[in-house]
ZALUM-204990 format. One record per residue: residue number from 0; x, y, z of N, C-alpha, C in turn. Coordinates in steps of 0.05 Angstrom, whole numbers, always signed. Each point is the difference from the previous one (the first is absolute). Example, Ala and Ser with C-alpha at 12.3 -4.5 7.8 and 13.67 -1.06 7.14 Angstrom:
2
(0, (+264, -114, +156), (-18, +24, +0), (+18, +24, +0))
(1, (-7, +21, -14), (+16, +24, +1), (-15, +22, +14))
END
This chain:
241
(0, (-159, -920, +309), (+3, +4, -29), (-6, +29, -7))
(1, (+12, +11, -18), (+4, +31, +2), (-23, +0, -27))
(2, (-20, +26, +0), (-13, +6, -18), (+7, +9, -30))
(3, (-9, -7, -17), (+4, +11, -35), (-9, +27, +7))
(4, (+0, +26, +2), (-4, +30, +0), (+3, +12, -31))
(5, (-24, +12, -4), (+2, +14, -26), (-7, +20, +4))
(6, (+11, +24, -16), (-2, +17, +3), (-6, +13, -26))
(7, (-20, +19, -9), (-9, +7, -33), (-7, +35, +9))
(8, (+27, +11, -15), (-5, +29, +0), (+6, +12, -28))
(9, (-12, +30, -8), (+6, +4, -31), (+30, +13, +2))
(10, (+11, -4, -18), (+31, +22, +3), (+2, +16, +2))
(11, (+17, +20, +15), (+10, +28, +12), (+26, +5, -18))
(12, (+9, +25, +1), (+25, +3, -11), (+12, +8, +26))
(13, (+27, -9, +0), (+14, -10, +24), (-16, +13, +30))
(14, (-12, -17, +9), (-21, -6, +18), (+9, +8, +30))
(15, (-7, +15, +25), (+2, +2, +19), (+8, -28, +15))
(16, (+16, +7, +29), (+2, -33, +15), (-22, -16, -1))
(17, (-26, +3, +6), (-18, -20, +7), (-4, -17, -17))
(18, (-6, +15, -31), (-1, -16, -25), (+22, -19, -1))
(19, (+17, +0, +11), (+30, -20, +5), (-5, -23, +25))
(20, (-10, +17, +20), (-3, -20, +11), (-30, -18, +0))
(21, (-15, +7, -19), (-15, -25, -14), (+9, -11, -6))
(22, (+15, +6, -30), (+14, -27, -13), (+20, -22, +30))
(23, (+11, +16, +18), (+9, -22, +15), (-10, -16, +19))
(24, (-24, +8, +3), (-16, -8, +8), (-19, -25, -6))
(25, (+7, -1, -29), (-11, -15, -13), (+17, -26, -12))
(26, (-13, -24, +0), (+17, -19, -29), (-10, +8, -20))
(27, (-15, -1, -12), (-8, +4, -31), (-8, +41, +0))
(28, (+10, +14, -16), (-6, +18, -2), (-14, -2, -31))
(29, (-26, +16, -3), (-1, +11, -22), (-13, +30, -20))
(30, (+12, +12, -4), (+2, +20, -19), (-25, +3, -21))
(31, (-20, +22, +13), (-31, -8, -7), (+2, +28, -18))
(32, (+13, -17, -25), (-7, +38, -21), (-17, -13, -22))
(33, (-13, -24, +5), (-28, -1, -28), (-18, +13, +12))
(34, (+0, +21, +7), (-15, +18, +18), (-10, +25, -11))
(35, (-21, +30, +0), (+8, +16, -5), (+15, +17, +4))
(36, (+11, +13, -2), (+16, +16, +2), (-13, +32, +7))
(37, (+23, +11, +20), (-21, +14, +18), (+15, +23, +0))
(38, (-22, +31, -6), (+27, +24, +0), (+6, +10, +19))
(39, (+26, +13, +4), (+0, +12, +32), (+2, -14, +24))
(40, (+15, -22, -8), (-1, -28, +20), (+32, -1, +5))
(41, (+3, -28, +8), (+36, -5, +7), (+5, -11, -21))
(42, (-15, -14, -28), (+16, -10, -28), (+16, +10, -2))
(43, (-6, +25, -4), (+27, +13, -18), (+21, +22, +14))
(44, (-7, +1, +24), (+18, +24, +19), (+3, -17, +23))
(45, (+12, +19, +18), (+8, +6, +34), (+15, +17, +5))
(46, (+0, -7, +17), (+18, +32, +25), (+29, -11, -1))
(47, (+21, +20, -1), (+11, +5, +15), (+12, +24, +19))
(48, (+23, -3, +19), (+1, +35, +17), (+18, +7, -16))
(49, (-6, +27, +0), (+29, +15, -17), (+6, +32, +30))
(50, (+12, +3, -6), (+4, +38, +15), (-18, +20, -1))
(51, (-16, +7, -24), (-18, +0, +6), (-31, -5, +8))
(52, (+7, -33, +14), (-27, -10, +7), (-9, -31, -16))
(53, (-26, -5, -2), (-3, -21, -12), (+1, +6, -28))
(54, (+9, -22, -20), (-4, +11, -36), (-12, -31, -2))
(55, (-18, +10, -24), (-8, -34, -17), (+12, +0, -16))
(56, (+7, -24, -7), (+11, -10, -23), (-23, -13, -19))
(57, (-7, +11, -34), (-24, -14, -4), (+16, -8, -23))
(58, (-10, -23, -10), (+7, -14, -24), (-22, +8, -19))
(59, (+7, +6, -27), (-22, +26, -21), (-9, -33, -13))
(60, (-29, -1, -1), (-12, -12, -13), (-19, +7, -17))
(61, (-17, -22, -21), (-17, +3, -25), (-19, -2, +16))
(62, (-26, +22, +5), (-30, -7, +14), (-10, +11, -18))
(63, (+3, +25, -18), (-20, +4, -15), (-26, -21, -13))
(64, (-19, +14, +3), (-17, -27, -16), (+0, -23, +6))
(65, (+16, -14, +21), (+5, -26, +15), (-11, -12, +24))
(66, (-21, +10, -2), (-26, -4, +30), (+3, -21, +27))
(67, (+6, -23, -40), (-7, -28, +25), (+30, -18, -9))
(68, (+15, +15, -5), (+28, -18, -7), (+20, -13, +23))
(69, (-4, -20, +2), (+15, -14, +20), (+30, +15, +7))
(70, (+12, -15, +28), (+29, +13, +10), (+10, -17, -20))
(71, (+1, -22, -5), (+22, -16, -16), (-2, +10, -40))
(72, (-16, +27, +2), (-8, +16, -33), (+0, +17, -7))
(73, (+14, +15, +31), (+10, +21, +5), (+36, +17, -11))
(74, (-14, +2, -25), (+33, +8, -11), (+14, +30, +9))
(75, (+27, +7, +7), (+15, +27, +10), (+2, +6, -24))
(76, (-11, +34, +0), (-6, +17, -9), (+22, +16, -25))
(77, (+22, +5, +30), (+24, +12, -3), (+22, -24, +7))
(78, (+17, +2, -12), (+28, -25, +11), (+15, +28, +13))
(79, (+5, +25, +1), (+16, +14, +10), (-3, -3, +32))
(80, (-21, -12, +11), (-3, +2, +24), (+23, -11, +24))
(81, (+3, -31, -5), (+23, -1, +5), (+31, +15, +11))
(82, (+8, +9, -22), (+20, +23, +3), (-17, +18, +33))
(83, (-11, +12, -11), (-15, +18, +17), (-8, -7, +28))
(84, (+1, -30, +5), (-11, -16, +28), (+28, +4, +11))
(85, (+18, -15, -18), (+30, -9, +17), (+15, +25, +7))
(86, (-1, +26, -18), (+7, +28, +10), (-6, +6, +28))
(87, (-33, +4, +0), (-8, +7, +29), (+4, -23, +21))
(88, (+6, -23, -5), (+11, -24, +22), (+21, +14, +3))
(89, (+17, +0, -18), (+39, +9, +9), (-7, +26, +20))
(90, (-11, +20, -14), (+1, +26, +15), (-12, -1, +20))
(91, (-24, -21, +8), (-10, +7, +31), (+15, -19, +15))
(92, (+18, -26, -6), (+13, -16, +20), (+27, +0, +6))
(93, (+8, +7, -19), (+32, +1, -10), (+12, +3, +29))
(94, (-10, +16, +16), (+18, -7, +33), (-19, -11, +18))
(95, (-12, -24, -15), (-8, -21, +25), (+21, -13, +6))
(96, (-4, -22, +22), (+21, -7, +8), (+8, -20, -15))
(97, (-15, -13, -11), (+6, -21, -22), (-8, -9, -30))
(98, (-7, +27, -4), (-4, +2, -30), (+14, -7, -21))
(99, (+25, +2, +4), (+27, -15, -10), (+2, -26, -1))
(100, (-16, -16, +24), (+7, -21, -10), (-28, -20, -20))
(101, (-14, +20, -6), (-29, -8, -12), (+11, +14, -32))
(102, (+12, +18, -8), (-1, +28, -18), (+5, -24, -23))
(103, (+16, -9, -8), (+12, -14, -23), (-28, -10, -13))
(104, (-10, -20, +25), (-20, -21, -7), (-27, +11, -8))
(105, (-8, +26, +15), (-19, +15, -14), (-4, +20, -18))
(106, (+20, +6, -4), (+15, +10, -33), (+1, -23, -25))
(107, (-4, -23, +11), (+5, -19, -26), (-36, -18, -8))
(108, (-18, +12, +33), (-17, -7, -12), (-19, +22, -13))
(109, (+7, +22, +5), (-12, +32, -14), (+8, -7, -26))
(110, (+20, -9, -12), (+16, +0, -21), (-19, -26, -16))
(111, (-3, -9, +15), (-18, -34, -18), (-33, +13, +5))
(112, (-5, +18, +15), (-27, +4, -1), (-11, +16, -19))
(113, (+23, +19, -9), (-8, +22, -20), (-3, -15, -29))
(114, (+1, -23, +12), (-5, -14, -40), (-25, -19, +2))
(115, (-15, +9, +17), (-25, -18, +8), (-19, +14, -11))
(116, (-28, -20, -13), (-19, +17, -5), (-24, -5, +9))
(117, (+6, -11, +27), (-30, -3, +8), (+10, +5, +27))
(118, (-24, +6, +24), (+2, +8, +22), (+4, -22, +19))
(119, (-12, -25, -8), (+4, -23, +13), (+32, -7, +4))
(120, (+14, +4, -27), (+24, -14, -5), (+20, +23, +24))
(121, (-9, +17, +1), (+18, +21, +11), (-4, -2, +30))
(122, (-28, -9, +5), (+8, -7, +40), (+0, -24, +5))
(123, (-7, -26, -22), (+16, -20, +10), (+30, -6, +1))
(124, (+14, +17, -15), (+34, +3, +1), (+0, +7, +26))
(125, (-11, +23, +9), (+12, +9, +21), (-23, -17, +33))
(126, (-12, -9, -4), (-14, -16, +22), (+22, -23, +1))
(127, (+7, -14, -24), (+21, -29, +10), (+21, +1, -1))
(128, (+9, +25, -4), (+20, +20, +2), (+18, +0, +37))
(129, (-24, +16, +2), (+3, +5, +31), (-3, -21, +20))
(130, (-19, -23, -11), (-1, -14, +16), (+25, -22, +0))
(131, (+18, -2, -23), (+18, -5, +8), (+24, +15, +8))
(132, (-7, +30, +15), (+20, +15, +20), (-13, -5, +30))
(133, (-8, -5, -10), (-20, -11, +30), (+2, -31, +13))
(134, (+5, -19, -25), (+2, -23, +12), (-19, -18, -4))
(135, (-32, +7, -5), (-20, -14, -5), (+4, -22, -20))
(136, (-14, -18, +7), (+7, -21, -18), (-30, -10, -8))
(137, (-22, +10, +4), (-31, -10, +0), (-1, +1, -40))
(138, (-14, -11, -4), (-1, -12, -20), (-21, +20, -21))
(139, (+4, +17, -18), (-13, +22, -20), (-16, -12, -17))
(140, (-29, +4, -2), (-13, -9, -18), (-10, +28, -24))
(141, (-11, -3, -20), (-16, +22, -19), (-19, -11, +7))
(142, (-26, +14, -4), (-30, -5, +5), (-9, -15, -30))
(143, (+13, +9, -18), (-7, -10, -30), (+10, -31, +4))
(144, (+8, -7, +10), (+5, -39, +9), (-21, -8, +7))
(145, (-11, +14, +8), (-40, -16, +17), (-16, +4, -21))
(146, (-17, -18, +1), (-33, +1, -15), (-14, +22, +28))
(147, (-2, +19, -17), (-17, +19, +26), (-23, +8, -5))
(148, (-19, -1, +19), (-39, -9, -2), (-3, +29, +4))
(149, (-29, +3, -8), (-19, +19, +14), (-3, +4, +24))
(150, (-2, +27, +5), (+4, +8, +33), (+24, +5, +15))
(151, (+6, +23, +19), (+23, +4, +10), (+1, -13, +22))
(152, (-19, -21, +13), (+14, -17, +23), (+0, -20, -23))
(153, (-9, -12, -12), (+0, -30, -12), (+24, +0, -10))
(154, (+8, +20, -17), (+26, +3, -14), (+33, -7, +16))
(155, (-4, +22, +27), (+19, -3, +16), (+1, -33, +14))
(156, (-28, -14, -1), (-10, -28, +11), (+15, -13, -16))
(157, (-4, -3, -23), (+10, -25, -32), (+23, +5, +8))
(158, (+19, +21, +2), (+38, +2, -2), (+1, -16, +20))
(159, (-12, +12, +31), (+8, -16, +24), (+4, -33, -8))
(160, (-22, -9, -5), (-7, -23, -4), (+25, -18, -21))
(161, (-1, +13, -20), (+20, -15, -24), (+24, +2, +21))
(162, (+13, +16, +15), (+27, +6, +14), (-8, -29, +25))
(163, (-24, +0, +1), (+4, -21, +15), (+9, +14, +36))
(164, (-18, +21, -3), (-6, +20, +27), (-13, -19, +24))
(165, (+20, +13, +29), (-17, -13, +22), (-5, +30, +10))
(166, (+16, +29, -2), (-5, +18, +5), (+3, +21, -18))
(167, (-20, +20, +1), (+9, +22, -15), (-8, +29, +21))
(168, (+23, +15, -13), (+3, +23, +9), (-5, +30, -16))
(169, (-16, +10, +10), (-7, +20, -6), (-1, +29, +0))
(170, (+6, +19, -15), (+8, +26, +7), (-23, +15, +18))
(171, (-4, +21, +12), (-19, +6, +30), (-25, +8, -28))
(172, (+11, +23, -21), (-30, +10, -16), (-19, -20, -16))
(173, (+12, -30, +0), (-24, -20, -12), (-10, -7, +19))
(174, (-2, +11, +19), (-25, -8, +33), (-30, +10, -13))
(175, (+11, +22, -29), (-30, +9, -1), (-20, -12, -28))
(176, (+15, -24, -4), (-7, -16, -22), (+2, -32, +7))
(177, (+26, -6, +17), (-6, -35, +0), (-16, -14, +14))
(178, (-4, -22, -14), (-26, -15, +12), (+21, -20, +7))
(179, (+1, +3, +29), (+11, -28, +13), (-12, -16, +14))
(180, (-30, +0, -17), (-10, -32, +5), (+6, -14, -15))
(181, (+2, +15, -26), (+13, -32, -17), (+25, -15, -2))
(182, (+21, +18, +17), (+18, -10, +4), (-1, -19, +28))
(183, (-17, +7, +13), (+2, -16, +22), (-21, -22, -5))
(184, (-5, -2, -19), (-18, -29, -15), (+22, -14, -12))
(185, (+19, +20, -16), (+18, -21, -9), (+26, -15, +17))
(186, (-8, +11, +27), (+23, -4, +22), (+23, +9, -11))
(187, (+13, +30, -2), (+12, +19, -3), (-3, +19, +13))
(188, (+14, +6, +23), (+4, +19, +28), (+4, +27, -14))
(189, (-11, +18, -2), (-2, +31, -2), (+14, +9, +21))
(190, (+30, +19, -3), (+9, +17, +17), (+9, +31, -11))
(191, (-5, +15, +16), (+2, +23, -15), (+20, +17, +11))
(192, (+20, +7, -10), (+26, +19, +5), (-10, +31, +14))
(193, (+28, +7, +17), (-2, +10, +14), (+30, +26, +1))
(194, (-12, +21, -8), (+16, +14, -9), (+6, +15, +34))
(195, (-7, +0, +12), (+3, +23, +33), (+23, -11, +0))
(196, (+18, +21, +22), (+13, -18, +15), (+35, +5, -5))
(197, (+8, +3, -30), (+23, +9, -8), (+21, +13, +9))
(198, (+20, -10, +16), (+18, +16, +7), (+8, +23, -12))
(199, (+13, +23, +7), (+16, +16, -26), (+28, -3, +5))
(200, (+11, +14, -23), (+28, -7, -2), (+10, +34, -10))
(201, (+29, +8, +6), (+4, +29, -1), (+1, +1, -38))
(202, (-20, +16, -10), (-2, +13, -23), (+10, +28, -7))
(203, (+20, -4, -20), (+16, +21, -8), (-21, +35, +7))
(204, (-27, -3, -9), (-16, +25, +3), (-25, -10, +14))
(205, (+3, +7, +33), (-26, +14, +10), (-22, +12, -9))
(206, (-15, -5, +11), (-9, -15, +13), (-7, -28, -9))
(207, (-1, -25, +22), (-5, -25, -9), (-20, -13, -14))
(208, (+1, -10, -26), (-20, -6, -21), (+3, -35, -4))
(209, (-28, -6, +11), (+9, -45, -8), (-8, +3, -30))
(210, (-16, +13, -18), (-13, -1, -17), (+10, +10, -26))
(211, (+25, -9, +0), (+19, -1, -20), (+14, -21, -22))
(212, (+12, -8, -7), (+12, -18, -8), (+22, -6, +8))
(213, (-7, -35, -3), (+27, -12, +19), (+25, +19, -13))
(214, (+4, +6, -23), (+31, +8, +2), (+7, +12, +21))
(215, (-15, +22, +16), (+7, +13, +21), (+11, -17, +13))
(216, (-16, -12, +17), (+7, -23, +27), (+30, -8, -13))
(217, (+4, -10, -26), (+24, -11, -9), (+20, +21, -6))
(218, (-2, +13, -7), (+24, +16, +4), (+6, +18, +30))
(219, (-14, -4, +19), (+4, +14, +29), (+7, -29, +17))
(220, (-7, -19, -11), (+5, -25, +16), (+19, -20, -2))
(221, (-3, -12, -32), (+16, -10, -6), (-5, -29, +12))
(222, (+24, -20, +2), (-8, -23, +11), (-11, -6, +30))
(223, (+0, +27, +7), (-23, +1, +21), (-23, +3, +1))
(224, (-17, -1, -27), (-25, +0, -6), (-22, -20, +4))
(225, (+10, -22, +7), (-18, -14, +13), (-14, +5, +23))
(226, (+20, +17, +23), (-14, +5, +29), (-17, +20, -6))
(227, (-8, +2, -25), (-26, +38, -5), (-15, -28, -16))
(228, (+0, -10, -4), (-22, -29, -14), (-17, -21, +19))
(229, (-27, -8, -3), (-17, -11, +21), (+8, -22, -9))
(230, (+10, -15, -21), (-7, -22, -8), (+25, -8, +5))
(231, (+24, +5, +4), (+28, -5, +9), (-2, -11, +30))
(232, (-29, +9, +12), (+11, -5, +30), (-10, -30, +2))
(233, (+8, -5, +26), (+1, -36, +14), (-35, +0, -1))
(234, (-17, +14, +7), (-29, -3, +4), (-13, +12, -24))
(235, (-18, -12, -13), (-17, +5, -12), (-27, +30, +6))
(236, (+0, -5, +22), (-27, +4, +10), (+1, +38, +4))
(237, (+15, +16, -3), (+1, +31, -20), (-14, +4, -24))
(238, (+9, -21, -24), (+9, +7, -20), (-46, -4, -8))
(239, (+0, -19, +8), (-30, +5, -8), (-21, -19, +21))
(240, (-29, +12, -10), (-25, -8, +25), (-14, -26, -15))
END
């Protein structure tokens, strides 16, 4: 009998492979932005390669004066950003090999994102977005659906639990906060992901960077993007320890 797997991470704006291959990794995914919100993190940016080199892409947000304001209270700043994201996509990929056949569909969600006013709304478009270019079919939760307790293991404990968790999986930097005794009281197997290991795949600009966003992999790969994915393969036992 195959395990319930949950998986509880806060949102990225369009997220590197691994953050992808959590969610497939997982049945229940959920989307942990009753959270604070953190500056200089992956909320609101990432990488991509351009010609000359790596560029971020950051999404302009409200922090002034906003200390302890949750990701899901987190309103965009500027709406011009948008425009400004999908420019530098066209101009750094436009001769991938399959950017063409992605261009339409991410032009129409730049186009629905620039009318968003919160940061949440803008990377969950593009998280269930992609995950349906990808194929995933694991199941999207909001964290605002849970009654969530005191404490950052108890909290991640209560979601498991209501999801009705036999495993949960964990990103490698909460090794320095979870308490997995209480999960292993509640008989809920702790495994923790495993980013080594990544094949590469030929990227328009040298030198080779994993620490990008999937659009890369997708527009150099295309429906061959699964063989650069851990969680696509026949064995489990890569993708996490």
């Amino acid at each position: 009998m195959s395990k319930n797997t949950v998986v509880i991470v806060q949102s990225n704006y369009i997220p590197w492979k691994g953050y992808f291959d959590l969610i497939n990794s997982s049945d229940q995914f959920v989307i942990y932005d009753e959270v604070q919100y953190t500056k200089r993190d992956w909320r609101n940016r990432n990488k991509i390669k351009s010609e000359s080199g790596v560029m971020w892409l950051t999404v302009p947000v409200e922090v002034k004066g906003k200390y302890f304001q949750k990701i899901s209270e987190t309103k965009i700043a500027d709406h011009s950003w948008a425009k400004s994201h999908w420019s530098s996509i066209t101009h750094s990929y436009a001769r991938a090999p399959y950017f063409h056949m992605y261009q339409k569909t991410l032009a129409e969600w730049y186009e629905a994102a620039e009318k968003m006013d919160y940061l949440s709304e803008v990377n969950c478009l593009f998280l269930t977005g992609i995950c349906g270019l990808l194929g995933i079919e694991t199941t999207l939760h909001q964290s605002s659906s849970f009654v969530l307790s005191e404490g950052k293991s108890e909290r991640l404990l209560n979601i498991c639990k209501e999801l009705g968790a036999d495993r949960y999986i964990s990103g490698p930097a909460a090794k320095n906060y979870l308490d997995e005794t209480i999960f292993q009281h509640a008989q809920i197997e702790v495994a923790w992901s495993d980013y080594s290991s990544y094949p590469e795949y030929e990227q328009l600009y040298p030198p080779f960077e994993h620490y990008v966003s999937i659009l890369d992999l997708l527009f150099a790969t295309g429906p061959n993007c699964h063989s650069f994915l851990k969680s696509f393969a026949p064995s489990e036992s890569t993708l996490y320890e």
